[in-house]
C-alpha positions as CSV (number, residue, x, y, z in Angstrom):
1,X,157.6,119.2,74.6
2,X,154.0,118.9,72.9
3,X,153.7,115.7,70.4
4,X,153.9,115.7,66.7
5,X,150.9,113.8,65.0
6,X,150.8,110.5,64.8
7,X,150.4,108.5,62.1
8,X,151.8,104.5,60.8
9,X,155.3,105.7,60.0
10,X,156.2,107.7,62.9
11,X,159.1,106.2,64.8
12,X,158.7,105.1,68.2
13,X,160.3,106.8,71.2
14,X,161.6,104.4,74.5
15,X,161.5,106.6,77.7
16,X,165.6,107.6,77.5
17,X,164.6,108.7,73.8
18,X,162.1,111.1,74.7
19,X,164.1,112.4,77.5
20,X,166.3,113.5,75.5
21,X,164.0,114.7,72.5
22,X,162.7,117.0,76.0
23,X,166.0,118.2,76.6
24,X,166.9,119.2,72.7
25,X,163.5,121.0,72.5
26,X,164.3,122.7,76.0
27,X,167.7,123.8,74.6
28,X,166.7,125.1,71.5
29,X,163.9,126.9,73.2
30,X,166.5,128.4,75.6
31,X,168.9,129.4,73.2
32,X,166.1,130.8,70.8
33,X,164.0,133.1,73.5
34,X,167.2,133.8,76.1
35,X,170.4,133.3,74.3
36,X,170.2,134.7,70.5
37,X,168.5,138.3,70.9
38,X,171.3,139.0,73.1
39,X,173.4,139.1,70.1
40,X,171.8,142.3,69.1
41,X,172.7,144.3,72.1
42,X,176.5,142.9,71.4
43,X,176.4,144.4,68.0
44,X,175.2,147.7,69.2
45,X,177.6,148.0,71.9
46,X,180.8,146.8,70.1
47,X,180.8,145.7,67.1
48,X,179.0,148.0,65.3
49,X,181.0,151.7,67.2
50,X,184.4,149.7,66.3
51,X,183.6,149.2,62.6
52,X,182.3,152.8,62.5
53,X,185.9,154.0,64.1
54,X,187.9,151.9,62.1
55,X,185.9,152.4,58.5
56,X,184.7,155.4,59.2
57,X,180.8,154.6,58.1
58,X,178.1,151.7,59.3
59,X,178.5,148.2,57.7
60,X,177.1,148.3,54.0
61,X,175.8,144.5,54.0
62,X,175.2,141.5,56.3
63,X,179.0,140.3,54.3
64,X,180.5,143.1,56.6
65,X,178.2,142.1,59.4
66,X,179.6,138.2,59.5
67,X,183.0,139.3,59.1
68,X,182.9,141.8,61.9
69,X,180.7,139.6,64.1
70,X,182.3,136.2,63.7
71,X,185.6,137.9,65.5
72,X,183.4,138.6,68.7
73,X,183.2,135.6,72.2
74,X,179.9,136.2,72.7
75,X,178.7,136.1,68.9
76,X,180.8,132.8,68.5
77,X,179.2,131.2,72.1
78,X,175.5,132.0,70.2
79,X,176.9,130.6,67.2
80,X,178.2,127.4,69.0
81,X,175.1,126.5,70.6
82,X,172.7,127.0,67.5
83,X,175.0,125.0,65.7
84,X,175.0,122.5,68.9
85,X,171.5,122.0,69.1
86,X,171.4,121.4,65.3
87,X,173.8,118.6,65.8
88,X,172.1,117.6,69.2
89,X,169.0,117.2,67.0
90,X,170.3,115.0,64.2
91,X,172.0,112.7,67.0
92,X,169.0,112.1,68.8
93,X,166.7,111.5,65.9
94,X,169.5,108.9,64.3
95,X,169.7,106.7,67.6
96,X,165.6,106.7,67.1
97,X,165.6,105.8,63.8
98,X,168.3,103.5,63.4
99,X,167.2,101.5,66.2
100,X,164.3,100.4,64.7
101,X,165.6,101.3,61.3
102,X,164.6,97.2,59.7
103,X,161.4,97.6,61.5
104,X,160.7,101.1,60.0
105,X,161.8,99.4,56.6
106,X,159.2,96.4,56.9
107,X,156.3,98.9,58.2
108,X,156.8,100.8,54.8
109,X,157.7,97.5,52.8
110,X,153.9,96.3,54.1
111,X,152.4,99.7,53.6
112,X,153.6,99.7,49.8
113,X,152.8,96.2,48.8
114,X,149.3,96.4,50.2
115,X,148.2,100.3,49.0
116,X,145.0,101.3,47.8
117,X,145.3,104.9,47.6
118,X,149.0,105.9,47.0
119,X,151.7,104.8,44.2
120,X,155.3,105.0,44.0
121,X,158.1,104.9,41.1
122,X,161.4,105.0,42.1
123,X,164.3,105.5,39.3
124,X,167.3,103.9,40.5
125,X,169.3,105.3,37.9
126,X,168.6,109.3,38.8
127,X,171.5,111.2,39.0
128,X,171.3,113.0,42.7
129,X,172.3,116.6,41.9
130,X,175.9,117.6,43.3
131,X,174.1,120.3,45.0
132,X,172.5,117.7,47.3
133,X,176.0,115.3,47.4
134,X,178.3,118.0,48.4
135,X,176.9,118.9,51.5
136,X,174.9,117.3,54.1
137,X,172.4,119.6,54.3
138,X,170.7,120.6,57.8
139,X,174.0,118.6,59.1
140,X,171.8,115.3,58.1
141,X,174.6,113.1,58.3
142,X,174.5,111.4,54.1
143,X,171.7,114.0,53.4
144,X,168.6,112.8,52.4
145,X,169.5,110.6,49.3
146,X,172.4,107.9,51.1
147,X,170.6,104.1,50.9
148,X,171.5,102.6,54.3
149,X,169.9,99.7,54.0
150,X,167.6,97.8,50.8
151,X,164.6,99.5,50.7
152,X,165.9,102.4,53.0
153,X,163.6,104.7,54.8
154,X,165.6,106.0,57.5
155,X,166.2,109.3,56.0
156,X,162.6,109.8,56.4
157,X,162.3,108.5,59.7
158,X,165.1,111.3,60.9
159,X,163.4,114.0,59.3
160,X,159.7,113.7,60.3
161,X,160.0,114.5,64.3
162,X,163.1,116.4,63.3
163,X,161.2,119.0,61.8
164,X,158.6,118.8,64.6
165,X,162.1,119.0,67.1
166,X,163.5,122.2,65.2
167,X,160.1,124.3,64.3
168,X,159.3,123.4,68.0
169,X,155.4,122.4,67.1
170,X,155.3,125.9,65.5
171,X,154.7,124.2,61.7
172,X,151.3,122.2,63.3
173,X,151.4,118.7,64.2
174,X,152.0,117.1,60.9
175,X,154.8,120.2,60.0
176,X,152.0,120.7,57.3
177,X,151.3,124.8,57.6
178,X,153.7,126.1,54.9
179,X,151.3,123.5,52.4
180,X,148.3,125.0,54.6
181,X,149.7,128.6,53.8
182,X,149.4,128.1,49.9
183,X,145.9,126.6,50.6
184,X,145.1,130.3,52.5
185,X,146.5,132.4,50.0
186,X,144.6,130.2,47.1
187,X,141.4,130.6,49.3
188,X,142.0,134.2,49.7
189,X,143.0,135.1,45.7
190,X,141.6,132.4,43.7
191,X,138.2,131.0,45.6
192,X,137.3,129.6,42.1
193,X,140.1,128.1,41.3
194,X,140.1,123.8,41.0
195,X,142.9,122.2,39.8
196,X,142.6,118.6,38.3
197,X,146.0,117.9,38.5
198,X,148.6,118.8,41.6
199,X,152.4,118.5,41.6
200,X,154.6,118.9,44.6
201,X,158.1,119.5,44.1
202,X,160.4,118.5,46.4
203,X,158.1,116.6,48.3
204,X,160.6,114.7,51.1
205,X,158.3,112.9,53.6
206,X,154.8,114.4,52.5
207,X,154.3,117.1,55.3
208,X,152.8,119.4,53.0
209,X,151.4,117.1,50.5
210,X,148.5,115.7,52.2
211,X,147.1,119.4,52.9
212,X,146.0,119.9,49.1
213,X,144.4,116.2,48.8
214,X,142.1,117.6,52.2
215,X,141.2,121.5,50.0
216,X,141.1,119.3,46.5
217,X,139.7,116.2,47.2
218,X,139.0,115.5,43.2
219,X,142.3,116.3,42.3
220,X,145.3,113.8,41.1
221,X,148.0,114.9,43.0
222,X,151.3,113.8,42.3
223,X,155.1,115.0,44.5
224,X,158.3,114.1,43.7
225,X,161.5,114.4,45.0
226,X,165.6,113.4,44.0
227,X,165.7,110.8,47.2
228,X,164.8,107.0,47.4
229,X,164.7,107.2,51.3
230,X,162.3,109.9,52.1
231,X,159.7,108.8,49.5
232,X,159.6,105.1,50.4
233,X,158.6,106.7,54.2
234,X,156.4,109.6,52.4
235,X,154.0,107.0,50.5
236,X,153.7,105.0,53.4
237,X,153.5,107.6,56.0
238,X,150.1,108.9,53.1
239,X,148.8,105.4,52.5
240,X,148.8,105.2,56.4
241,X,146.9,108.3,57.1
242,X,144.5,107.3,54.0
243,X,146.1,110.2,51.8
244,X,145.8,109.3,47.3
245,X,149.1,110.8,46.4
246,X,151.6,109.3,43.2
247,X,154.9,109.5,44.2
248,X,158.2,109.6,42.3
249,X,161.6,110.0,41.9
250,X,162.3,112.8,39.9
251,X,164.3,116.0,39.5
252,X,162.2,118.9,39.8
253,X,164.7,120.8,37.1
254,X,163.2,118.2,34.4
255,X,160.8,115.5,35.2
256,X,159.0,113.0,32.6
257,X,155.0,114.8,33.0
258,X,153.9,116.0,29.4
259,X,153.6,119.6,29.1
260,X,150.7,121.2,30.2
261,X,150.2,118.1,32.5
262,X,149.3,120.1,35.9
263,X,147.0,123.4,36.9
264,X,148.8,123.8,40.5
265,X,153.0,123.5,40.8
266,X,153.3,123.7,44.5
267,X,156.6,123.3,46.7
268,X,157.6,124.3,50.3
269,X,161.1,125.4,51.4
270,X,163.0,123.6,48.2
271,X,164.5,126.6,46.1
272,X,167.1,127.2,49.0
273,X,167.7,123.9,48.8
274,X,169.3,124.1,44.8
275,X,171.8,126.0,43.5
276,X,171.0,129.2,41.3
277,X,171.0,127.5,38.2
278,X,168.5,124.9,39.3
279,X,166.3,127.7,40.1
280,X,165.9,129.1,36.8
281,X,165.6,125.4,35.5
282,X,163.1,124.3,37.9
283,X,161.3,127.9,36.7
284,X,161.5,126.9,33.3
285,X,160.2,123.3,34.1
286,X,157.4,124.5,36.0
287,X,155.9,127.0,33.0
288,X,156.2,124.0,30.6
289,X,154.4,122.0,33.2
290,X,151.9,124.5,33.8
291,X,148.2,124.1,31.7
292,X,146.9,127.4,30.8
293,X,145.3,129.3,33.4
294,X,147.5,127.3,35.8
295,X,149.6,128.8,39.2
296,X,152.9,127.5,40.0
297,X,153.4,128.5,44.3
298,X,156.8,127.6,46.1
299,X,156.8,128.4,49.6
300,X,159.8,129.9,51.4
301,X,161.1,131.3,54.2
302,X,160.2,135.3,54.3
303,X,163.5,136.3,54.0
304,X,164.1,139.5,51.8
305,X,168.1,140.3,51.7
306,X,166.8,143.5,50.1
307,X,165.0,145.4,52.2
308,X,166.7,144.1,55.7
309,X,169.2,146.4,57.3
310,X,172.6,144.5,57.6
311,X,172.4,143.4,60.9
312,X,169.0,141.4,60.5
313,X,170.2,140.3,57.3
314,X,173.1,138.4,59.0
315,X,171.3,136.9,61.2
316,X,168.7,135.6,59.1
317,X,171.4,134.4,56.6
318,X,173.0,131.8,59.5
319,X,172.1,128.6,57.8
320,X,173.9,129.7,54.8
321,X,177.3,129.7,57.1
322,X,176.8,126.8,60.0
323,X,173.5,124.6,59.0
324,X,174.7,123.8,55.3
325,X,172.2,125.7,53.2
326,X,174.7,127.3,51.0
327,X,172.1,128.3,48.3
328,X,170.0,130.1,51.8
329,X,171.7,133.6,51.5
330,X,171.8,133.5,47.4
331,X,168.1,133.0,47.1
332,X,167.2,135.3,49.8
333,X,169.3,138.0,47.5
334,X,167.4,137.5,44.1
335,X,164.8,139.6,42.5
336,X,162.9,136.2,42.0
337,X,160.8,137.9,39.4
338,X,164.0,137.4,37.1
339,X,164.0,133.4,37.4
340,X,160.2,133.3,37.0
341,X,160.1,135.8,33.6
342,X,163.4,134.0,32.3
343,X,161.3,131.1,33.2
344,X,158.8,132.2,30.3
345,X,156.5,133.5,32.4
346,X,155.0,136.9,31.5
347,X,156.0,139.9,33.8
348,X,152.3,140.8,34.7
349,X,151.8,136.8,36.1
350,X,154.7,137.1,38.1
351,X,153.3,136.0,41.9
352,X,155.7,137.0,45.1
353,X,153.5,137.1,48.0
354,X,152.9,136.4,52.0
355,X,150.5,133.9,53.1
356,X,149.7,134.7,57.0
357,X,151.1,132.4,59.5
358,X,148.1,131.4,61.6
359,X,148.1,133.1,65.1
360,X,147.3,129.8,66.6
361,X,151.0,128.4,65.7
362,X,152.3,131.8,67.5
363,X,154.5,132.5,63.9
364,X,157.6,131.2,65.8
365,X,159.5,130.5,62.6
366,X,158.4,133.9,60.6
367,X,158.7,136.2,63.0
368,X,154.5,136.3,63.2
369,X,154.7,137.5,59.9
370,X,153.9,134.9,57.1
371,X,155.6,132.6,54.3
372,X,157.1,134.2,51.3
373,X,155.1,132.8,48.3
374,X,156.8,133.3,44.8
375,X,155.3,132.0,41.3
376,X,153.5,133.0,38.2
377,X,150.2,131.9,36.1
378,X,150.1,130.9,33.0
């Protein structure tokens, strides 16, 4: 398994540790390149001819798909071990973090009361969103937001090399290339553009944070995000790695910024994430956030519902069913140029878009195709 990049936060991993961290990544990697495509020939042998005899006509949706599907051995034994190595990956990742959990905690504790380039404000009296308490998203066993501990930074220890563990390298060494994505389509469409001001919703630990402070070295740039946890790990894990970032605890459907405060609104894989109404919110919070001649660019998944045939539309929509993403399939079904217009942006600044994977990272996670980028100017 290669190594994510290291920096002062990064948990350390005992021999047994990585062993199994190996054996995780060589399951995944077996189920992803040997296991899962064989689902495809299952649906064109069998489940597929029987609906057609039974309804007379293909399946209409990916709905049809799942319900047809989920009835099937061998769709439920590819199922099973996806959803295994999910829950293989949390387990391993908890025993690292917890077993140095205080440690972690005093490394950040040290980190924050002797910064020179970052800041952070936490607000102990946020009201976490029930679309973040209900579930425990990506199986994260208390989600991102639960306080283990005073001063709690465990979440962020878990989720660091646990995006390395589940992108298998394939997001860079620092899980950065979504942020890097934006950066290549800004290069690419806007070569003039300079903002002063940068926000990152969303933020958790800071993977793609640090990217814009690299392309915008002038810039203020500020993230946020709901939970205590992963920022206490994300402005250490920046003040570490020499990064000037302000982070806070904030809810990206209405923060405390002044209008007009920031000329790039930037996020990476948080609309699926929030529930449909906190879409059109957070849209509506981003254009009153938004300075004229400003771009607001959130980064997702290149999933189009739309324009997939019903077979690769269920299978892109797994996480929705078994990975507790519930918002995954709804967002992946939108027009998003309604949220971003209803948002107040104008229909002609409306921004969905692909930034390019680069070829070096192989495009394991989009297909080789590129990340979705969806937005507007102002």
């Amino acid at each position: 398994m290669p190594m994510p990049g290291a920096h002062g936060m990064m948990p350390e991993t005992d021999h047994d540790e990585a062993s199994r961290m190996n054996f995780v990544y060589a399951f995944k990697e077996h189920v992803t390149r040997n296991v899962t495509p064989g689902a495809k020939a299952v649906y064109q042998a069998r489940i597929e001819p029987a609906f057609q005899r039974e309804a007379a006509r293909p399946p209409r949706d990916r709905h049809e798909v799942h319900r047809a599907m989920r009835k099937d051995g061998t769709w439920q034994m590819f199922g099973s071990l996806s959803r295994l190595y999910q829950e293989l990956k949390q387990e391993v990742g908890e025993a690292v973090a917890h077993r140095q959990a205080e440690d972690l905690r005093d490394r950040a504790q040290t980190y924050r009361a002797t910064a020179r380039h970052t800041t952070l404000r936490l607000d102990p009296n946020l009201a976490i969103p029930r679309y973040q308490t209900a579930v425990d998203i990506h199986l994260m066993p208390g989600g991102y937001h639960t306080e283990r501990m005073t001063d709690d930074v465990t979440a962020g220890a878990i989720y660091d090399p646990g995006v390395y563990l589940f992108a298998m390298g394939a997001l860079g060494p620092y899980n950065e290339d979504m942020g890097l994505g934006i950066l290549r389509w800004l290069k690419a469409n806007r070569p003039d553009f300079k903002p002063r001001r940068i926000l990152d919703m969303g933020c958790a630990v800071g993977h793609c944070t640090t990217p814009y402070a690299d392309a915008f070295p002038e810039a203020e740039i500020h993230a946020i995000d709901v939970a205590a946890p992963v920022l206490r790990y994300a402005q250490a894990r920046a003040e570490s790695m020499g990064y000037a970032v302000h982070f806070s605890q904030q809810n990206a459907e209405r923060t405390d910024f002044p209008a007009g405060h920031f000329d790039l609104i930037v996020s990476h894989i948080l609309l699926h994430e929030t529930s449909l109404k906190a879409l059109y919110a957070i849209m509506a919070e981003c254009h009153r956030l938004l300075a004229p001649g400003g771009i607001v660019l959130h980064g997702e998944a290149p999933v189009d519902n739309r324009r997939l045939d019903p077979f690769n539309a269920f299978m892109r929509d797994w996480s929705t069913h078994y990975n507790a993403e519930p918002f995954w399939g709804a967002l992946h079904d939108l027009d998003l140029a309604e949220p971003a217009t209803k948002g107040g942006f104008a229909r002609d600044k409306v921004i969905v878009d692909f930034a390019p994977q680069p070829s070096a990272l192989g495009g394991k996670l989009a297909g080789g195709a590129a990340w979705l980028l969806f937005g507007g100017e102002k």
